[in-house]
Structure formats: C-alpha cells, structure tokens
C-alpha positions in Angstrom: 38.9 12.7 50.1 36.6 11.4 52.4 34.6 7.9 52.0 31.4 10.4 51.6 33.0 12.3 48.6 33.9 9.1 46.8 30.3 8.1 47.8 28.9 11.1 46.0 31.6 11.4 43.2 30.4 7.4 42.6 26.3 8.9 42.4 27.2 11.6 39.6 29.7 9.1 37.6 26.4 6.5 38.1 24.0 9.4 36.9 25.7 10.4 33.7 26.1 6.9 32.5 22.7 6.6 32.9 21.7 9.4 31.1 24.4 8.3 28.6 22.8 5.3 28.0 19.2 6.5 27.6 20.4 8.7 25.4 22.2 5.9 23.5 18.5 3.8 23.9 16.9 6.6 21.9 19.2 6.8 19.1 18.9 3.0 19.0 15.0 3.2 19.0 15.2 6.2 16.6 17.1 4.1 14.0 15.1 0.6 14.3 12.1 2.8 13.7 13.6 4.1 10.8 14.8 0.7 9.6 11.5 -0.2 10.3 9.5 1.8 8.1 12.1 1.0 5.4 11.1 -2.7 6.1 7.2 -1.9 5.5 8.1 0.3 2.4 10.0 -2.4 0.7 7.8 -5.2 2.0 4.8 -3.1 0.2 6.9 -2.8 -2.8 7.4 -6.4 -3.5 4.0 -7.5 -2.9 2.6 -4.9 -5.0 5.9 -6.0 -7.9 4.6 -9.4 -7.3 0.9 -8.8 -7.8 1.1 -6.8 -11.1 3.8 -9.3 -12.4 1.2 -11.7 -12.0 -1.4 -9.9 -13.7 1.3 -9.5 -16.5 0.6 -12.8 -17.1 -1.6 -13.4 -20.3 -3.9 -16.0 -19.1 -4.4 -14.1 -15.6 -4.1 -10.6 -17.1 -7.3 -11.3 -19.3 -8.8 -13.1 -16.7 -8.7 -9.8 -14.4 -9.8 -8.0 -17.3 -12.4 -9.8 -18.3 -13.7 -9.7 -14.0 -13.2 -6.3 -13.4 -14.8 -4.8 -16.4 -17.6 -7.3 -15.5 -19.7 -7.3 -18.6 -18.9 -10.4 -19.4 -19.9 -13.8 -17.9 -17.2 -15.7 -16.2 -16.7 -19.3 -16.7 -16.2 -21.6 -13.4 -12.4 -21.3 -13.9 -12.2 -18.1 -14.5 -14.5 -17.0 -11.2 -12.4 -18.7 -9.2 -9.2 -17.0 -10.4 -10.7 -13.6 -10.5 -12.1 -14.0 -6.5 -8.8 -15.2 -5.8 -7.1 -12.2 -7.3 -9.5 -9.8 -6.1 -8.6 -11.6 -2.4 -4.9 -11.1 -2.9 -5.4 -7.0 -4.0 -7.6 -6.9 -1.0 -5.7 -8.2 1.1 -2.7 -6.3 0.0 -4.5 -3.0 0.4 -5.9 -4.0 4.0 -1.8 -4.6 5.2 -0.7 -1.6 3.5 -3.9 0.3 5.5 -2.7 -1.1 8.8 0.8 -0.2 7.9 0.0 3.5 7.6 -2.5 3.6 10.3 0.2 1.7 12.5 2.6 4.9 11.8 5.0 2.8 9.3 4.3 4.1 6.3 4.6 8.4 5.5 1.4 10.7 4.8 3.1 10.7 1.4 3.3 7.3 0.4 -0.4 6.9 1.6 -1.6 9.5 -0.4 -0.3 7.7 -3.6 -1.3 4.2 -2.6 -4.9 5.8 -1.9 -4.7 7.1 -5.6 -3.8 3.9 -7.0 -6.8 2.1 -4.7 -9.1 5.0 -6.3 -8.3 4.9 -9.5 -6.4 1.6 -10.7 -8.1 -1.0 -8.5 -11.4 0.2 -7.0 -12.9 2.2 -10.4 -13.8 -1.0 -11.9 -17.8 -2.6 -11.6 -16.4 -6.0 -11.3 -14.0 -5.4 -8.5 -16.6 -3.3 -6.7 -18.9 -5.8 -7.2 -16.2 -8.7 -5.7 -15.6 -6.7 -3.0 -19.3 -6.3 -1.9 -19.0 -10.0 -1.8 -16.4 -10.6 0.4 -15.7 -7.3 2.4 -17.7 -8.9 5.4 -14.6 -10.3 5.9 -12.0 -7.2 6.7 -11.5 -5.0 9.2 -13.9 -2.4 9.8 -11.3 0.8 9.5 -10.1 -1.1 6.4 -13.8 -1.5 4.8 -14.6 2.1 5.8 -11.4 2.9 4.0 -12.0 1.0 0.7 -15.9 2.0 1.1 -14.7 6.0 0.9 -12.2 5.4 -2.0 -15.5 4.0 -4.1 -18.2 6.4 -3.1 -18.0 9.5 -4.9 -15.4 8.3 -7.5 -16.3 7.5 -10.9 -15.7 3.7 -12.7 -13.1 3.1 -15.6 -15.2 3.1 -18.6 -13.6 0.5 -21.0 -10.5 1.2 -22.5 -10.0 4.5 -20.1 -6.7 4.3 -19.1 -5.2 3.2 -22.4 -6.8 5.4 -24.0 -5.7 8.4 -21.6 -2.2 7.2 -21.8 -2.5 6.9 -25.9 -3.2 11.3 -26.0 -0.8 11.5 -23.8 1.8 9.6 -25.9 0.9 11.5 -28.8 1.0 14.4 -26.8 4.7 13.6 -25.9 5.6 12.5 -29.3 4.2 15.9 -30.6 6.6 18.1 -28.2 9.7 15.7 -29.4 9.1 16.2 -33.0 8.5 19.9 -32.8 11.6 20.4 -31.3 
C-alpha cells in the first residue's frame, strides 16, 4: 500500500467515527430531552402536591375558601394569606405555561392542567377577582392564557363541586349495592 492509500484509508476510518459519534450525540440529546421533560413533570407534580397540601391545612384551607368564594369580608390577616396563596397558584400556573410552551411538558398533560386552571382554580369570583389585581404582573402569553381559561367559563357556585362529587358517590354506591 502506498502512503496515498493509507492517506485515504485514514479519511474513511476519520469519516465513520465522525458520523459514529454524531450519531452517538443524538441519542445523548434524545435521552437528556427525555430526562428532561421527566424533570419538568415531576417538578410540576411536587409543587402542585405541595400547594394542595397546604391548602389541606384547616386554617389556610378556610382561608382560601372563605377568598375565593368571595362573599365574605376578609380580615387583615386573612387578605394577606389569601393574596399570598393566590400568588403561589399563579405563579405555579405561569411556570407550568412556560414549561409547555417551552416544549417540556406533552399536549396531554396540558390539556389536563388547563382543565384543572378552568375549573378548580380560575371558576371562583374571588380568585378572578385576585387575579385582576395582580395579573399586571405576568407575562403576557401567560395572562392571555389565564384570561381565555376565565372568559367564557362559568364560576363554582357554592358548594358545586362537593356537591357534584356527593351524586356521584351515591351514584357509585347505588351500582355496588345493586350488584
């Protein structure tokens, strides 16, 4: 073999580890993406565990129900926790936005956390009311978002969703006893 053939037998051993290794690249890219979006899901997850844990909490739970109903008067105290709750659901919902809009989140999992938006967080006259207050402060694709998910969509009237879930209940029991 002649130093030219090594020469060129050098160029095609170069050119196949190169393609080697972007293909290795991708599947490296392909995975962190995936391990990425895992990341945001979970992330989501526990700050959403974490915020309904809180409102678990007796004192804060009635606080929060007392706001978002808003029919009654709030005392100093209470104000202040129910903006600052109303802050931390915001501000949940405007990451979570970002997430999907960033590509990390699936069309699925958006779909359900608009539902919840719709028709656990935005439905209620005090937290509509909290977040004309504040929204200034948010992103614009994030306040068109939250706007959309309140136009058009009716408010909880009191009682709403237990009640819903009570017929249902008694709907369930009905089938188990029948059979």
């Amino acid at each position: 073999m002649t130093l030219a053939d090594w020469a060129n037998l050098s160029q095609i051993v170069g050119s196949i580890a190169v393609i080697g290794s972007l293909i290795f690249v991708g599947i490296q890219v392909r995975q962190n993406t995936k391990a990425t979006k895992a990341t945001a899901l979970q992330m989501n997850a526990d700050y959403w565990l974490g915020y309904f844990s809180m409102l678990a909490d007796s004192r804060l739970g009635k606080v929060y129900a007392k706001g978002s109903q808003g029919r009654e008067q709030l005392d100093g105290e209470e104000f202040r926790q129910f903006f600052i709750l109303c802050r931390v659901a915001f501000m949940g919902c405007e990451k979570q936005h970002q997430q999907y809009l960033a590509g990390l989140l699936s069309e699925d999992a958006y779909k359900g956390y608009e539902a919840t938006i719709r028709e656990q967080i935005a439905a209620y006259p005090g937290v509509r009311a909290m977040w004309e207050l504040v929204k200034h402060t948010y992103g614009h694709d994030f306040v068109d978002f939250l706007d959309k998910q309140i136009v058009g969509y009716d408010l909880h009237s009191r009682g709403s969703i237990r009640g819903k879930w009570h017929e249902l209940a008694l709907a369930a029991n009905s089938q188990t006893s029948s059979t």
